[in-house]
LOVO-908317 format. One record per residue (C-alpha): residue in one letter; x, y, z. Coordinates in steps of 0.5 Angstrom, whole numbers, plus 500, padded with zeros to 3 digits. Each point is the difference from the previous one (the first is absolute). Last residue first. Layout:
residu A | px X | py Y | pz Z
...
# end
This chain:
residu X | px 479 | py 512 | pz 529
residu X | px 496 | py 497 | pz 495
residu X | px 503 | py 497 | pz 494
residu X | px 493 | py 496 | pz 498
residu X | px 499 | py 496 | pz 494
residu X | px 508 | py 499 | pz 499
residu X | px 500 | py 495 | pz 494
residu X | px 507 | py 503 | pz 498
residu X | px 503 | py 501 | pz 506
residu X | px 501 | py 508 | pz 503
residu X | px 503 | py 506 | pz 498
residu X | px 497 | py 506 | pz 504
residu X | px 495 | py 507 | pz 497
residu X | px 498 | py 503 | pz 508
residu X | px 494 | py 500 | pz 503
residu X | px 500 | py 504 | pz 507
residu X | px 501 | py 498 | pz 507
residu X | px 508 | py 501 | pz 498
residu X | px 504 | py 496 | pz 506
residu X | px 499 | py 493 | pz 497
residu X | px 500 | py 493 | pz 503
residu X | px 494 | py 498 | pz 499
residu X | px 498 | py 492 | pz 503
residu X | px 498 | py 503 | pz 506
residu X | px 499 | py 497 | pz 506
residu X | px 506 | py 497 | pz 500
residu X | px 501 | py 493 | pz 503
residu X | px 507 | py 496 | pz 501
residu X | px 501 | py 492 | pz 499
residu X | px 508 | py 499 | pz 501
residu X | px 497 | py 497 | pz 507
residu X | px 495 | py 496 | pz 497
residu X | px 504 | py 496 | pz 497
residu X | px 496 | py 493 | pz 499
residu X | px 498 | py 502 | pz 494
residu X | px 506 | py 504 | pz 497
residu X | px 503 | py 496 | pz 495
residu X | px 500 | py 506 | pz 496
residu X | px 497 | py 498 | pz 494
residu X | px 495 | py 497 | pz 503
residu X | px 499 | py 506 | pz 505
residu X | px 500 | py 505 | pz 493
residu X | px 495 | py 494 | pz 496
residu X | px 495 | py 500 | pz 507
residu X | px 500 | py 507 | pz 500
residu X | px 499 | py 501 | pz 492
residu X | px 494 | py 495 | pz 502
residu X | px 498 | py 505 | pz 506
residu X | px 499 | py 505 | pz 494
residu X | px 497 | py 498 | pz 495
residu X | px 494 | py 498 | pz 505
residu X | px 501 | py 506 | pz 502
residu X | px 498 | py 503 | pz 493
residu X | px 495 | py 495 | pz 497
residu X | px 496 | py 501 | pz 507
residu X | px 499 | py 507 | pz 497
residu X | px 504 | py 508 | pz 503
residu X | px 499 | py 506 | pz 495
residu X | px 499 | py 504 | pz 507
residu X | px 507 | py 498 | pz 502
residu X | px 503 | py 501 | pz 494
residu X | px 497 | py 507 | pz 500
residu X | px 502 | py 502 | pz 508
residu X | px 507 | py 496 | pz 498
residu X | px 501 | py 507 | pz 496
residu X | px 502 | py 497 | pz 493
residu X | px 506 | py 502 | pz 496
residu X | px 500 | py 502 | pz 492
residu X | px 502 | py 494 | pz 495
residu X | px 506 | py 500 | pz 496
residu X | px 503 | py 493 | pz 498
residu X | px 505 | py 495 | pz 501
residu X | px 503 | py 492 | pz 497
residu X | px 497 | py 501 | pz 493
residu X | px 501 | py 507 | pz 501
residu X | px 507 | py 499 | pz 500
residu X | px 504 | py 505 | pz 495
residu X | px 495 | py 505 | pz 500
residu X | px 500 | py 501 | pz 509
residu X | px 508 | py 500 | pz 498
residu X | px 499 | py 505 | pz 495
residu X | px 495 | py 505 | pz 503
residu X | px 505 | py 499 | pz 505
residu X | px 507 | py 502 | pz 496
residu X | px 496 | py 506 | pz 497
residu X | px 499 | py 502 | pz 507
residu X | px 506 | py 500 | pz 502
residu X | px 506 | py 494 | pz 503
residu X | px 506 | py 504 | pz 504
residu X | px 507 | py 501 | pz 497
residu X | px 498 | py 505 | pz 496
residu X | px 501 | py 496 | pz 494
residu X | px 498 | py 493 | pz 503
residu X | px 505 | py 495 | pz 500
residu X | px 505 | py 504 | pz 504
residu X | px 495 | py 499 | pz 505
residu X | px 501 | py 492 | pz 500
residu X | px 506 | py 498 | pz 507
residu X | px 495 | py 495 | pz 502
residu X | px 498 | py 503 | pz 506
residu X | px 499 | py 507 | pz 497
residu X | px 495 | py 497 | pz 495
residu X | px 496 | py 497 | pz 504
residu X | px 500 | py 506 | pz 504
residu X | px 498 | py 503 | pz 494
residu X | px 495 | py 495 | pz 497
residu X | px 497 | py 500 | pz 507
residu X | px 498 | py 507 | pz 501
residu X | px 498 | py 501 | pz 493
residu X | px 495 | py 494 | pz 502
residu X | px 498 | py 504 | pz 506
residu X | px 499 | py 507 | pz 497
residu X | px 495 | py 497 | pz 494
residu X | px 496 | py 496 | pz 505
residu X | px 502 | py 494 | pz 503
residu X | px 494 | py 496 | pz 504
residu X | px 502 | py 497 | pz 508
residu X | px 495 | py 494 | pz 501
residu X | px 505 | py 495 | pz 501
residu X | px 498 | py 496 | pz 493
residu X | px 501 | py 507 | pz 497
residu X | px 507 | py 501 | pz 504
residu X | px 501 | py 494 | pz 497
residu X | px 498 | py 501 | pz 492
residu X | px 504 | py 507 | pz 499
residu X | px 507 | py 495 | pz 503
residu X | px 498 | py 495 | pz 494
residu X | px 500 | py 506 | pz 496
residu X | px 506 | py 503 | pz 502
residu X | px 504 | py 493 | pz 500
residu X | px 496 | py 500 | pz 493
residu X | px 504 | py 506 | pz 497
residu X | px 506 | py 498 | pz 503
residu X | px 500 | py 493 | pz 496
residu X | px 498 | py 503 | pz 493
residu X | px 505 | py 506 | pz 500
residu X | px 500 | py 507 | pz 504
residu X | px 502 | py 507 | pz 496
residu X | px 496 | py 496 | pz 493
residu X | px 504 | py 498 | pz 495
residu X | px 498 | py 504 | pz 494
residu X | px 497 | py 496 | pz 494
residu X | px 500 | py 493 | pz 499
residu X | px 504 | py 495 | pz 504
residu X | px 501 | py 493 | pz 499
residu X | px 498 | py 494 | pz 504
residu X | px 493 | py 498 | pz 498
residu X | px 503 | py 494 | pz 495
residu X | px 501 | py 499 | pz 493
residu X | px 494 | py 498 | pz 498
residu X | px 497 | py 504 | pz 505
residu X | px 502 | py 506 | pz 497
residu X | px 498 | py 499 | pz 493
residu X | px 493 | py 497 | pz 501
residu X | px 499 | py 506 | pz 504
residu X | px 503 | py 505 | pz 496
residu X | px 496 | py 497 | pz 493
residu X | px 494 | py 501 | pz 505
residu X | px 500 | py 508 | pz 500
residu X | px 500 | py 503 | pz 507
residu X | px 495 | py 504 | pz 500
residu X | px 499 | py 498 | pz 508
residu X | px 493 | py 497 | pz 500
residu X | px 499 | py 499 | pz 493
residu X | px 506 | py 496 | pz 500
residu X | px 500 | py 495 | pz 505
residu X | px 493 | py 499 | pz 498
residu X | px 503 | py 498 | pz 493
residu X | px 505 | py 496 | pz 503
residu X | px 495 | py 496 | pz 505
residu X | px 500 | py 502 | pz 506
residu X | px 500 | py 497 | pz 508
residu X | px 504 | py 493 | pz 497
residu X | px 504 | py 501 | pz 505
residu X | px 506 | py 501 | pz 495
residu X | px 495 | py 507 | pz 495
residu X | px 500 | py 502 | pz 508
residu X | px 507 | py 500 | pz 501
residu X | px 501 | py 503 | pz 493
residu X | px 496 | py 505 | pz 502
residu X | px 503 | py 503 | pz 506
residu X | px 507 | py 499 | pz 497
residu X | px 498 | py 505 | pz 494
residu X | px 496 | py 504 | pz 506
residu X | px 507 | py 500 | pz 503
residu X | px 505 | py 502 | pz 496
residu X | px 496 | py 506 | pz 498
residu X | px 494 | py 502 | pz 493
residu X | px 501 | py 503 | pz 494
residu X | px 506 | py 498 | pz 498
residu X | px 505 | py 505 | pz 497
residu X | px 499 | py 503 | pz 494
residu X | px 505 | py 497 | pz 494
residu X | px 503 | py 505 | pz 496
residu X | px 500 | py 498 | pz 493
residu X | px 509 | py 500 | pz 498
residu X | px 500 | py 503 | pz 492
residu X | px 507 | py 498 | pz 497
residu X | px 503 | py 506 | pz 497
residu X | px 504 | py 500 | pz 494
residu X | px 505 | py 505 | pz 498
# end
């Protein structure tokens, strides 16, 4: 009896996202193919061939929460940091877990909850949007304190009153003295912005 031979292919070395990650770049105009390639072991042939059908398809496992749930969690990161409070490991586990429970997801994760597997994936799968840093004491930051910095600073102030329309609002106007928020005076390793200098507390 003859036996047809099937070759085993191996799964893709890469995730999803760090596909989708590329190809948008390889879009903008931020990489070229070959730099696309070299950065993600992606090889160029896979590139071509995906986005000359379009990015939508899946490769891979699925991950517990999809493309637009994950950037909700990022965008929500993204706030709290623009609000002075900074997630930690224990933080953004909390909200994933709550989200998924307002949602109605949990089941989606294999014990019901996110795990530290899926937060290293998460934090891999967007580090184009976030990265790891160790916290600042404000002692520090201060310290470290230039004219370059403030004057960043009251031109952020004036984007957020613009925004807001809040210039002839004095009343919704409220001051803290400080900016830092956390209840641990220690460093602690956090999530922040790409493009965050400082993550001070």
């Amino acid at each position: 009896m003859v036996r047809n031979y099937i070759r085993k292919r191996d799964p893709p070395a890469y995730d999803e996202q760090e596909l989708l990650n590329a190809i948008e770049k390889i879009k903008s105009g931020e990489w070229t193919y070959k730099k696309a390639s070299e950065m993600t072991n992606i090889s160029q042939g896979t590139l071509a061939a995906r986005l000359s059908r379009g990015s939508s398809d899946q490769v891979g496992r699925p991950t517990a929460l999809n493309h637009t749930e994950e950037e909700y969690l990022v965008k929500f990161i993204e706030t709290l940091q623009e609000w002075g409070e900074l997630c930690s490991f224990k933080d953004v586990m909390k909200y994933a877990t709550e989200y998924a429970d307002l949602m109605g997801l949990r089941l989606r994760f294999r014990n019901g909850a996110p795990t530290k597997e899926w937060y290293y994936g998460f934090v891999k799968r967007w580090d184009h949007k976030l990265k790891l840093m160790k916290s600042i004491r404000l002692e520090k930051v201060r310290a470290g304190l230039t004219p370059e910095i403030v004057d960043g600073w009251f031109c952020k102030l004036y984007l957020t009153l613009k925004k807001l329309d809040l210039f002839n609002k004095p009343s919704n106007i409220f001051n803290c003295d400080e900016s830092g928020f956390g209840d641990d005076p220690g460093k602690k390793v956090v999530l922040v912005k790409r493009g965050t200098k400082y993550a001070n507390q």
